[in-house]
C-alpha positions in Angstrom: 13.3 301.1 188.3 12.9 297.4 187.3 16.1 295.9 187.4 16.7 292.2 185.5 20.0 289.6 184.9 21.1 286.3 184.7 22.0 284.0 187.6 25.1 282.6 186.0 26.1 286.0 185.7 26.5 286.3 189.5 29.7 285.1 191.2 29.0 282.3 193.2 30.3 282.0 196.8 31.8 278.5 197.8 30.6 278.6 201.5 32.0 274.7 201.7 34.5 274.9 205.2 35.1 271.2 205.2 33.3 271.0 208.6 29.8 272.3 208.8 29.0 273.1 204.8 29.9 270.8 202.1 29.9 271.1 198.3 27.8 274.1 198.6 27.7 277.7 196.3 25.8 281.0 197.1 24.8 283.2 194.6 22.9 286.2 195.9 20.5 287.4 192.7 18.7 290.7 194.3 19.9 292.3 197.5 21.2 296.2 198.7 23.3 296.2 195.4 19.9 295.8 193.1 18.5 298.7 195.6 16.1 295.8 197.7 15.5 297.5 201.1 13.2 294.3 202.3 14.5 291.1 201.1 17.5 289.3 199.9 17.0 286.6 196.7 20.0 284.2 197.1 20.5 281.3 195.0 22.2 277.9 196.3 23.6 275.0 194.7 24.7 271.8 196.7 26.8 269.5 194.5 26.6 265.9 194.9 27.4 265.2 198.8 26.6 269.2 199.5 24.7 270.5 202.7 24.1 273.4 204.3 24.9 273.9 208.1 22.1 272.4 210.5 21.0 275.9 212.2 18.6 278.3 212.8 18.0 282.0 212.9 15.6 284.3 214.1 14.3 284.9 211.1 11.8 283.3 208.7 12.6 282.2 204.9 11.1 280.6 202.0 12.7 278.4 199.8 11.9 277.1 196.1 13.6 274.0 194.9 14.9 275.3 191.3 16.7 272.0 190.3 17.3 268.3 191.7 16.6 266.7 194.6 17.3 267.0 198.2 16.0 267.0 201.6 14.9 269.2 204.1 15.8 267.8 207.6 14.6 269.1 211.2 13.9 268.1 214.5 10.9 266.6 212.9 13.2 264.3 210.4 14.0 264.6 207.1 11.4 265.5 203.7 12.3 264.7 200.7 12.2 267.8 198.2 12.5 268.0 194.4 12.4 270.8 191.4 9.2 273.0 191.6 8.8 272.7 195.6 8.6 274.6 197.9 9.9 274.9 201.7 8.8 277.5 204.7 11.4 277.6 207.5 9.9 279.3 210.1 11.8 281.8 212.3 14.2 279.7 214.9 13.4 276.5 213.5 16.8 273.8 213.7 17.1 272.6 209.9 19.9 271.5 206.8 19.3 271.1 203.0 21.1 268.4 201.7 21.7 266.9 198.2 20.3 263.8 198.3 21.0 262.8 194.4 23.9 262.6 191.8 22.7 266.4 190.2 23.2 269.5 191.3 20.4 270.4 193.8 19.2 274.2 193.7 16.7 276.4 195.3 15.9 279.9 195.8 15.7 281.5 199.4 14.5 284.5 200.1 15.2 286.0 203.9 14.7 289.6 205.0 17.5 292.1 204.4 19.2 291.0 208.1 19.2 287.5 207.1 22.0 288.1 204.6 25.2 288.6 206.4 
């Protein structure tokens, strides 16, 4: 069965803990509760000032930047990223999104079903 719905309609999770994530919202749009066995769909806005932890994972996931801009920073340094681009993070590669402008800054990420925890 095809299941749709509306991001907005999904309560967003403030992940921001003052210390590692700032300014930072988690929406997750198709997972185990839409009946996905595979992958997990989240949706992430950083507000102005908003990252995500610099980490890794063992696990490969692909991003596409809905709204704003940010960057995408590495070992390898920082890339700038805007609205309609798109990022692969390899499995156990070190990296952080950040907002780098005044709007909200949005992507997609996809990760396999473990990734989601």
């Amino acid at each position: 069965m095809i299941i749709t719905g509306k991001s907005r309609a999904v309560q967003a999770r403030d992940l921001h803990d003052g210390q590692t994530v700032f300014h930072t919202t988690k929406r997750v749009l198709i997972g185990p509760q839409q009946g996905a066995q595979e992958f997990v769909m989240r949706l992430f806005t950083l507000s102005e000032g908003g990252s995500t932890p610099y980490h890794s994972h063992p696990w490969e996931h692909e991003v596409f930047v809905v709204n704003g801009e940010g960057a995408v920073r590495s070992v390898h340094g920082a890339v700038d990223v805007r609205a309609g681009d798109f990022v692969y993070v390899p499995a156990d590669d070190e990296h952080q999104f950040a907002n780098a402008g005044g709007d909200p800054f949005e992507f997609l990420c996809v990760v396999p079903l473990r990734g989601e925890g």
